[in-house]
C-alpha positions, 0 to 999 in steps of 0.5 A: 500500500505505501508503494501504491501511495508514492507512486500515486504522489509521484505521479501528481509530481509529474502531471503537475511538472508538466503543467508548470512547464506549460505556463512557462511556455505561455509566458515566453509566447507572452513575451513575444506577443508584447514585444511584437505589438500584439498586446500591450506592456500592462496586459502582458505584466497582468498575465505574467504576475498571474501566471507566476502565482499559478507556478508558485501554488504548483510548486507549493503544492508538490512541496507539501505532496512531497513531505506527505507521511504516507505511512501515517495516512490509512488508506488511499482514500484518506491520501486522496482526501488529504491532497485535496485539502492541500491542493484546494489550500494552495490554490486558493491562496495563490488565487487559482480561479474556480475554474482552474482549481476545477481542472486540476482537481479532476487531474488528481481525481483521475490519477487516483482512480486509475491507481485504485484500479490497477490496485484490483 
């Protein structure tokens, strides 16, 4: 079981990786739409500082995911529960939209039910 619990962290780890290094995508794409004229300096510092803080929740939520007692937690569903309450934490305070938290929050969903079902 705590084999199944790392493995289920690790793999948020690196779904949310990836998702870090798609916003740092956006932001160089963002860089290049200000510098050609396509938007203007403030609209492009407004979704810079937004994504930013969406890059520092991520890595706040990993951080917290990766200190995670998984052999003080019972069950995967109590893993489960206890990383929404990290992640819905975390974005919040970094000001995910609702939408957002929405996405993401099906992401772990997903990586969890696929564990549980290679578990049986």
């Amino acid at each position: 079981m705590k084999d199944l619990k790392r493995k289920y962290i690790k793999m948020l780890e690196l779904e949310f990786d990836d998702l870090r290094e798609d916003i740092e995508t956006l932001i160089e794409e963002e860089r290049i739409r200000v510098e050609t004229g396509k938007i203007s300096n403030y609209v492009f510092m407004e979704n810079f500082s937004t994504m930013k803080n969406e890059i520092a929740g991520i890595n706040s939520f990993i951080h917290e995911i990766e200190e995670l007692d998984v052999s003080a937690i019972g069950s995967i569903s109590d893993m489960l529960e206890e990383i929404k309450r990290i992640f819905v934490k975390n974005f919040r305070r970094y000001g995910f939209t609702k939408t957002s938290t929405d996405i993401l929050l099906r992401k772990v969903e997903k990586i969890s039910m696929y564990l549980m079902h290679q578990n049986n």
